[in-house]
C-alpha positions in Angstrom: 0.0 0.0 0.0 1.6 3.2 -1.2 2.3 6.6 1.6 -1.0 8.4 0.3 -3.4 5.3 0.4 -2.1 4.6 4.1 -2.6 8.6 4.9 -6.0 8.9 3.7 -7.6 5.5 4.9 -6.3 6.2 8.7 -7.7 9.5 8.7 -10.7 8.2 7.3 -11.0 5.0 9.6 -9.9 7.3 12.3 -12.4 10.1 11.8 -15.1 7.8 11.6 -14.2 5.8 14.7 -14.0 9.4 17.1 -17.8 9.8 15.0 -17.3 12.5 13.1 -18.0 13.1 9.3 -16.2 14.9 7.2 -18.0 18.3 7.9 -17.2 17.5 11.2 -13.4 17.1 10.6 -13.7 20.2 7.6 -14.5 22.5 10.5 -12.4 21.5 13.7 -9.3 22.0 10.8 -10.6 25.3 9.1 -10.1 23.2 5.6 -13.4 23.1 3.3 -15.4 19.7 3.3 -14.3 19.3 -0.3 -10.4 19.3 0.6 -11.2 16.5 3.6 -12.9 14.4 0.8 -10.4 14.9 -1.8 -8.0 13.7 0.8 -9.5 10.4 2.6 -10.9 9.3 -1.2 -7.1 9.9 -2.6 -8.2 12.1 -5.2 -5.4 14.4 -3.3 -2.7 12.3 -3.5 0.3 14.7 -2.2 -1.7 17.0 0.6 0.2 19.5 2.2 2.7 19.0 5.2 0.6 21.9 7.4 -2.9 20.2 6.5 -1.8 16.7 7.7 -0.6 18.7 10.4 -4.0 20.2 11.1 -5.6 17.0 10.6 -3.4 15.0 13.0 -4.5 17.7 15.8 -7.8 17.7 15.0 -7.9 14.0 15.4 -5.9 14.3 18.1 -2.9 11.9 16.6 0.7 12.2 15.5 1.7 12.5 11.9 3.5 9.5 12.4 0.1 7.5 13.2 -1.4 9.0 10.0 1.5 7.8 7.8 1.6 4.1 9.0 4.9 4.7 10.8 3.5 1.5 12.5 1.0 -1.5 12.2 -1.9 -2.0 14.4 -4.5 -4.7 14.9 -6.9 -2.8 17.0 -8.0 0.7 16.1 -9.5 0.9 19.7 -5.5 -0.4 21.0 -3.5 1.6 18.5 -5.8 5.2 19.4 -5.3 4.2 23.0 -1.4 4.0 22.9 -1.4 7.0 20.3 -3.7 9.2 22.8 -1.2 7.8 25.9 1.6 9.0 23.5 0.8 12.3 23.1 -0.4 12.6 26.9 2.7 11.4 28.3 5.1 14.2 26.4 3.3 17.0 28.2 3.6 14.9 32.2 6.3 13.6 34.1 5.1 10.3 35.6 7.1 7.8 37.1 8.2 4.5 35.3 5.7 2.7 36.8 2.9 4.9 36.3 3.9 5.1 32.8 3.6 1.1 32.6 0.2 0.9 34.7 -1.0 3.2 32.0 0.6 1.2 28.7 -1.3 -1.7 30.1 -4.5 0.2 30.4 -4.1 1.4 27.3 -4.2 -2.4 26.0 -7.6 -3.0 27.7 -11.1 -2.6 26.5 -12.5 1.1 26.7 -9.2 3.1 27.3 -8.8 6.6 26.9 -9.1 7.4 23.7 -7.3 11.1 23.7 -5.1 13.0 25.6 -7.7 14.9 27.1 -9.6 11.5 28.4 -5.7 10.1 29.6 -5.4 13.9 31.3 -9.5 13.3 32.7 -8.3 9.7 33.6 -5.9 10.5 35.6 -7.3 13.7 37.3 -10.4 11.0 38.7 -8.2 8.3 39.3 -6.2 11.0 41.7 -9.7 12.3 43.3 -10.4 8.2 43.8 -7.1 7.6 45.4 -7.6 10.6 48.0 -10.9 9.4 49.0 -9.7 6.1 49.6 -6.8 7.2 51.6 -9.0 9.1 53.6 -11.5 6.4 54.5 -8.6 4.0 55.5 -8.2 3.8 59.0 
């Protein structure tokens, strides 16, 4: 499968799986519904660095997972670990925080953004201080 085909059919499978159509995608990028068609179909075989770029954001995934840098079985799995990806450059976490959350990130119905990883961890945190403070 050539660069373009792999480009166009993750943002497509992508966009569809966070259910959103192409208007939806045409205006959280600023491009026209046209261009985002084009695109996903491969009409628009060579699209701009900056509207991949735009894309990948809007999606809320790296360049790299739009150009097939690697091979996934799951979308569910593969948006998890791309979501934790992006999460984990903006956090300092411990090793083994940053373990406990790969293997979350493996399971069924993990965070699938880095706001839901950032909301994940903010109610995990609120959990762990009510526990603490009904332990004796």
């Amino acid at each position: 499968m050539g660069p373009g085909l792999i480009i166009n059919d993750r943002i497509r499978a992508t966009r569809k799986h966070k259910g959103l159509n192409a208007s939806d995608l045409a205006r959280l990028t600023g491009l026209n519904q046209s261009e985002i068609s084009q695109i996903e179909s491969g009409r628009k075989r060579s699209p701009r660095l900056d509207t991949i770029q735009r894309i990948a954001r809007a999606l809320d995934v790296s360049i790299d997972f739009l150009s097939g840098s690697y091979e996934y079985d799951s979308l569910d799995k593969a948006l998890a670990t791309e979501s934790l990806n992006l999460y984990l450059r903006d956090v300092k976490l411990e090793e083994r925080q940053v373990s406990a959350l790969r293997a979350v990130a493996q399971g069924d119905g993990a965070p699938q953004s880095a706001r839901d990883w950032e909301r994940f961890m903010s109610n995990r945190a609120a959990y762990e201080l009510q526990i603490g403070g009904l332990s004796p």
